[in-house]
N, C-alpha and C positions, 0 to 999 in steps of 0.2 A: 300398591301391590296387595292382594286379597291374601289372607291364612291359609296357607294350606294349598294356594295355588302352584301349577306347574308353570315352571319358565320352559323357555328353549332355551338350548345352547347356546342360540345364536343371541337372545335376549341376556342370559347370563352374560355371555360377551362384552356387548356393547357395557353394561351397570360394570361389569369388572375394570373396562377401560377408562367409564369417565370415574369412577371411583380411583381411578390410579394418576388419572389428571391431576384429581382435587389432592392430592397425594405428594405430585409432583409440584403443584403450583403453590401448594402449603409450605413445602421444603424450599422451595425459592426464597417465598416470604420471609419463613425462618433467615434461612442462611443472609438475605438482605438485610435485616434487622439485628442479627448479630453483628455482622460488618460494621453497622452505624454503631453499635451502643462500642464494639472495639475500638474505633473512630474515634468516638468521643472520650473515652476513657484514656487513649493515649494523649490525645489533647489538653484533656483535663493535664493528667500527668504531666506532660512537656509543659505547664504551666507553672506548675507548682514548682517542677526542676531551676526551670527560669529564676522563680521567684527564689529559692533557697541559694543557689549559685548567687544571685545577685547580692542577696544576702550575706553570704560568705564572704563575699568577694569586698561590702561593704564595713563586716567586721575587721577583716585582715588590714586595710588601709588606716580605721582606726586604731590598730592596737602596734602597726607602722608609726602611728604620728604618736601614738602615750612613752613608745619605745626609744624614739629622736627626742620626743621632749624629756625622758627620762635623763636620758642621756648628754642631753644639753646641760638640765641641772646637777648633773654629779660633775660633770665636765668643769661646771661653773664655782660648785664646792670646791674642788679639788684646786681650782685655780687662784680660791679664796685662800686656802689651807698655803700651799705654796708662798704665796706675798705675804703672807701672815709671817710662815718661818724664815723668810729670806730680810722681812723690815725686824723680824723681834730678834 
């Protein structure tokens, strides 16, 4: 398009609509590519969740078994203590 030139209306038109295309077909792209990075970013997330739950889940079992053996050995004191004052 030349400086200073006159459009028609009708030419106005048409540059207005495929301008509103590339507008529309831009906002697509966006919104598609938000989706994906949202996608990935819960994915990511649900991963990590995984991974700390598992986590957790493998701390509590061992502080289960430090807790039974804690508890064995006071068990075992206490059963030494016993025979100790019952022979002396």
């Amino acid at each position: 398009m030349k400086k200073n030139s006159v459009i028609t209306p009708n030419e106005f038109e048409e540059q207005l609509s495929h301008l509103q295309e590339k507008f529309s077909l831009l906002e697509r792209r966006l919104s598609i590519k938000t989706d994906e990075i949202v996608f990935n970013m819960a994915v990511s997330h649900r991963k990590d969740i995984d991974e700390l739950k598992n986590e957790v889940f493998s701390l509590r079992d061992e502080l289960r078994k430090i807790k039974r053996e804690r508890r064995y050995e006071y068990m075992g004191k206490v059963a030494q203590q016993a025979r100790r004052r019952s022979v002396g």
